[in-house]
C-alpha positions in Angstrom: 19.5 -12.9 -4.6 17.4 -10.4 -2.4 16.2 -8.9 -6.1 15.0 -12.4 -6.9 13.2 -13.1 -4.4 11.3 -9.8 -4.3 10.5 -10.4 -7.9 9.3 -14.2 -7.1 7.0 -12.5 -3.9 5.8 -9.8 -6.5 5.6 -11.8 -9.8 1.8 -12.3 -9.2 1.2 -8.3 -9.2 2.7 -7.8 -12.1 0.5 -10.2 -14.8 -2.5 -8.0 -13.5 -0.4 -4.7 -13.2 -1.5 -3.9 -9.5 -0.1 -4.6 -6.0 -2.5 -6.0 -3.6 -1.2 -6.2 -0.2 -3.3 -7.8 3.1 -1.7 -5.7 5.7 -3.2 -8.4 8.7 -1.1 -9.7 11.0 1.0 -12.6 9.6 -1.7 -15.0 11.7 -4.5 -13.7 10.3 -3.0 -14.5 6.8 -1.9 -17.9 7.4 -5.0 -18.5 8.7 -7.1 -17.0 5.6 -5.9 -15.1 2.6 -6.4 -14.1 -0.8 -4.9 -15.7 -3.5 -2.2 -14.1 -5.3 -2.0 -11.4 -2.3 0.7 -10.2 -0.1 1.6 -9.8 3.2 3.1 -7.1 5.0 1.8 -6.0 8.3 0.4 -2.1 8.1 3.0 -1.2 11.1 5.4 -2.4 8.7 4.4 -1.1 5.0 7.3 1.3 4.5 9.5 -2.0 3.7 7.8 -1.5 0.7 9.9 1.0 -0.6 13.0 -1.1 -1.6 11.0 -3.1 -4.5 7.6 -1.0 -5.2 7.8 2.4 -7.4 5.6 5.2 -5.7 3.8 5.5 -9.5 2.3 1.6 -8.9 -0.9 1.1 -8.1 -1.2 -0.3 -4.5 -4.5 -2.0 -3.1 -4.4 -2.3 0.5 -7.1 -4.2 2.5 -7.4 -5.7 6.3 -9.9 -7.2 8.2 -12.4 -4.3 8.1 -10.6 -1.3 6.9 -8.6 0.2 9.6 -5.6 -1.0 9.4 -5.4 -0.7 5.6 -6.3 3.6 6.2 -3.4 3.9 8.6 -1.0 1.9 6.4 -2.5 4.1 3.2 -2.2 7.3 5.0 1.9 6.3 6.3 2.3 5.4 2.2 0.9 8.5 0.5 3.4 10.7 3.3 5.9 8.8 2.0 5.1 10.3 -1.6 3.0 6.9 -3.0 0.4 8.7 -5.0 -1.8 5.8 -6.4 -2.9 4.4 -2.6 -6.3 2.5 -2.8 -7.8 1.7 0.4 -10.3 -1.7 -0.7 -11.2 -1.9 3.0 -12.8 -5.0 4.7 -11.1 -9.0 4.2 -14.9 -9.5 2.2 -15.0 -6.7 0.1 -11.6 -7.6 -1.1 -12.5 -10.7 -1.9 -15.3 -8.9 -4.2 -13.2 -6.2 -5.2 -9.8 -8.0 -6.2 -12.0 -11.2 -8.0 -13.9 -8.3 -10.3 -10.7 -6.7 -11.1 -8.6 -9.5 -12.4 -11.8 -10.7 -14.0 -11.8 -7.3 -16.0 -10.8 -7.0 -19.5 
């Protein structure tokens, strides 16, 4: 069941072949979030290991940029090697529109 429900929370990702994960506070992303994104505070972005392959492609992004460098920098010491940091709640916006836009 566990597996199912990860795959459910991560369907989205797949179709465009990247994870894209708004490491706000759970608050923050109630209150205004990015289609098609996921949630998982930055303090908290090692949970990612059970259901996310340290080959993926990973697309982190907070408020301004912060957050998302400390949770990128706990990842790639974990062995992820394919960490973007998008920075800023706007840019991502930008950034993740233009990349599921691309052919």
């Amino acid at each position: 069941m566990y597996r199912l429900l990860l795959l459910i929370f991560f369907w989205p990702n797949l179709i465009f072949c990247a994870v894209f994960i708004d490491v706000r506070t759970n608050a923050e992303f109630e209150n205004e979030s990015i289609v098609n994104t996921q949630n998982i505070e930055w303090q908290n972005i090692s949970d990612i290991q059970t259901f996310i392959s340290k080959d993926e492609e990973i697309f982190l992004f907070c408020r301004s940029g912060n957050r998302s460098g400390k949770a990128k920098k706990i990842l790639e010491a974990e062995g992820y090697t394919r960490v973007i940091n998008i920075g800023g709640f706007e840019k991502a916006k930008e950034f993740i529109g233009a990349k599921r836009n691309a052919p």
